[in-house]
Steps between C-alpha positions, in 0.01 A plus 500: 500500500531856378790762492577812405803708291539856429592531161584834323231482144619663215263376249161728520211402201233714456121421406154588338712840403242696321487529130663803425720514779859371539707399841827520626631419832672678699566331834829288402453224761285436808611269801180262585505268759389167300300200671450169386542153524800423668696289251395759231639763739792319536598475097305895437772775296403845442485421128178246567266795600399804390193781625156513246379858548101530343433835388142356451352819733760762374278586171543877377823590716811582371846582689680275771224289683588266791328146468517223733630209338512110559724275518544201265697222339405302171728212667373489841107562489514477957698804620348839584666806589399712841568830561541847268484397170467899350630495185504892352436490109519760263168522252491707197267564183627293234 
């Protein structure tokens, strides 16, 4: 059985950042509804998640960019998040 728990994320990571370029985020915490297994569900904090943003395909742009992140745990490899996961992070020239 699966289930599902909103959970507000406040732990954003950022990705393939191009060289040159640094990152800060600047959305403070996003509310995702989470879904998973149900017993992982059941036992799933806030502080086991957090929202991978790629900036992969944001190569040559500087200023605040909004990238849709993902959802993910390194202790519980079977959730997903649905919904807006638009993280807004700030890119500058290092």
């Amino acid at each position: 059985d699966y289930d599902s728990k909103t959970l507000n994320i406040s732990k954003f990571t950022t990705v393939n950042v191009e060289k040159g370029f640094t990152t800060k985020v600047e959305t403070n915490y996003k509310s995702v509804v989470v879904v998973g297994p149900k017993d992982v569900i059941d036992n799933l904090s806030s502080n086991d998640v957090y929202i991978e943003c790629d900036l992969s395909k944001n190569v040559g742009n500087s200023g605040s960019v909004i990238i849709k992140g993902i959802v993910k745990s390194d202790k519980y490899k079977t959730i997903w998040g649905t919904g807006d996961c638009a993280i807004t992070i700030k890119v500058e020239n290092s």
